[in-house]
C-alpha atoms as a printed R data frame, in Angstrom:
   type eleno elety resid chain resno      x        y      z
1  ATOM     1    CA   UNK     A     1 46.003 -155.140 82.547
2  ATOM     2    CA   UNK     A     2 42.901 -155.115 84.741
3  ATOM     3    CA   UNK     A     3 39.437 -155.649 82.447
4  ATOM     4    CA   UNK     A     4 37.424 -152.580 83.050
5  ATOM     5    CA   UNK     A     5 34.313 -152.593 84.859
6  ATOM     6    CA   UNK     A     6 31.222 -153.250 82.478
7  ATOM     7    CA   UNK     A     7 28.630 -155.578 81.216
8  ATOM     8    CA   UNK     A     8 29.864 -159.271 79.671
9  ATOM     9    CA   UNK     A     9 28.303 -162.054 79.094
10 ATOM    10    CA   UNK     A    10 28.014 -164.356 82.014
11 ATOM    11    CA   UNK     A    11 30.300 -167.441 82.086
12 ATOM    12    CA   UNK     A    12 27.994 -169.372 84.137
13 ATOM    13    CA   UNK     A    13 24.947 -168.461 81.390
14 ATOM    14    CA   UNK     A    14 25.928 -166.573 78.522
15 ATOM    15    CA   UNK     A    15 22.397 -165.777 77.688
16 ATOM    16    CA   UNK     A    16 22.559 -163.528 80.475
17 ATOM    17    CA   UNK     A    17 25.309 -159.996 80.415
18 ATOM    18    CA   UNK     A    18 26.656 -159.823 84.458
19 ATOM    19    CA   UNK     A    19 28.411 -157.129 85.577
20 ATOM    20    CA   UNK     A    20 31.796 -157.484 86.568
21 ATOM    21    CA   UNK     A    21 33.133 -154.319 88.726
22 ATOM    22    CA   UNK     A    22 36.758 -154.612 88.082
23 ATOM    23    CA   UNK     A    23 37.657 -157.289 90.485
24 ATOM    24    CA   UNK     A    24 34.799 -159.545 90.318
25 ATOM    25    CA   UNK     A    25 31.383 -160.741 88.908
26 ATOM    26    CA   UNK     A    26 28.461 -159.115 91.457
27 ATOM    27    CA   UNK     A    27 25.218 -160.802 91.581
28 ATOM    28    CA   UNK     A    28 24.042 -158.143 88.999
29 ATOM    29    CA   UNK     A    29 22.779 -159.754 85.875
30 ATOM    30    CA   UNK     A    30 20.781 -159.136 82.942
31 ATOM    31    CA   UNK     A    31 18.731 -161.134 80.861
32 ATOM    32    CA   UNK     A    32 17.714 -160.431 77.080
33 ATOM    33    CA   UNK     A    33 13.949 -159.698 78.665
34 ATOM    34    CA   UNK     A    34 15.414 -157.129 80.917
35 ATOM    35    CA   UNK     A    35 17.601 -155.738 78.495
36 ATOM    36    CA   UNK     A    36 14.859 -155.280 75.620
37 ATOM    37    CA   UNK     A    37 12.422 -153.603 78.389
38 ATOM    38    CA   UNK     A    38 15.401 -151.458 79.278
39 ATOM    39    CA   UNK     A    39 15.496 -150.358 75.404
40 ATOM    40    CA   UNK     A    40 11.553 -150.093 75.232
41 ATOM    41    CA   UNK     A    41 11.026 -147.991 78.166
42 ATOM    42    CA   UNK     A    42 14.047 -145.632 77.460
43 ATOM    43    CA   UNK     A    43 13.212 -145.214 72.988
44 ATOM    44    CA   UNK     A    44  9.612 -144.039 75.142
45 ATOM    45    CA   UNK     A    45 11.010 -142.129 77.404
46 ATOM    46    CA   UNK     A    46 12.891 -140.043 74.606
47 ATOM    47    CA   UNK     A    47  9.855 -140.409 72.367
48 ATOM    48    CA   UNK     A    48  7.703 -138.266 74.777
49 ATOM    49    CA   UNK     A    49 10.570 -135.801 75.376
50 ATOM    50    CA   UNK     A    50 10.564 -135.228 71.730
51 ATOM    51    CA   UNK     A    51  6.897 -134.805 71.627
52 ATOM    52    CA   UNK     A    52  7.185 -132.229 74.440
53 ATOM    53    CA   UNK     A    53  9.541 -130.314 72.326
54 ATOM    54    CA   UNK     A    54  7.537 -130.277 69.768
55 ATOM    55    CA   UNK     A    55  4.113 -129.172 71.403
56 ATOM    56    CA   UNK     A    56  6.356 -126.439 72.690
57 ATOM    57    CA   UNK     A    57  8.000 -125.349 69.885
58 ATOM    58    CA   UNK     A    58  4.084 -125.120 68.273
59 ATOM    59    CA   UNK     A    59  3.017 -123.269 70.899
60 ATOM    60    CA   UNK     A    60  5.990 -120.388 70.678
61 ATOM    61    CA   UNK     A    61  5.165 -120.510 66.817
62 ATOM    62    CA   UNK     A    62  1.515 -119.992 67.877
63 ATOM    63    CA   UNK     A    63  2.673 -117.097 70.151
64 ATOM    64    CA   UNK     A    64  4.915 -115.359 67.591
65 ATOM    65    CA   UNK     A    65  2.642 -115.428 64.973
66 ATOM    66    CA   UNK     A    66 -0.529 -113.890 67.486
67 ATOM    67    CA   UNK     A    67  1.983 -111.177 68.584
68 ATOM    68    CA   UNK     A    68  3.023 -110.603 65.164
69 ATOM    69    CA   UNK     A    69 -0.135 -110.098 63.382
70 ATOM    70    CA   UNK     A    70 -1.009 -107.739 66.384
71 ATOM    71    CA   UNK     A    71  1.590 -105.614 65.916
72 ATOM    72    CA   UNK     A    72  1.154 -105.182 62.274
73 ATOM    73    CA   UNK     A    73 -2.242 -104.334 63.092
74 ATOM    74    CA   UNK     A    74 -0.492 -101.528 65.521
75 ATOM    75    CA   UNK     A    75  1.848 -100.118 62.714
76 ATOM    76    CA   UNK     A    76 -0.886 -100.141 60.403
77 ATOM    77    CA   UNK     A    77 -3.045  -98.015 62.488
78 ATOM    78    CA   UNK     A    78  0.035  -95.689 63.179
79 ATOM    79    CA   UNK     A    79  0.872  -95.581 59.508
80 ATOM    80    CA   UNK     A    80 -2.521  -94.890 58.184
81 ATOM    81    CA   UNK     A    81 -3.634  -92.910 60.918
């Protein structure tokens, strides 16, 4: 059975993951520093995302309750008059 394609450690420096494709090691290779900035930049890419969602969701919240009090102020008038 073939090995997959994926990231192992290389045999030449096992510090270092290479990527073998399935029938061979490429000249792809990652080292721990690479790897960590890898982790760093995508936890901050997701970490603004998740800000972003929430600034939105505030703002609709915002919205709803502007829009809300406005149209109680509507029935009231209707109700009373």
């Amino acid at each position: 059975m073939a090995t997959k394609p994926d990231w192992y450690p290389d045999p030449q420096n096992p510090q270092e993951l290479r990527w073998w494709d399935g029938q061979g090691w490429t000249e792809d290779r990652l080292t721990s520093a690479m790897l960590l900035k890898r982790i760093a930049d995508s936890q901050e890419k997701s970490r603004r995302s998740t800000q972003g969602i929430r600034w939105g969701l505030f703002g609709i919240a915002i919205l709803i309750l502007i829009y809300g009090i406005q149209i109680l102020d509507v029935l009231n008038r209707i109700y009373r008059g």
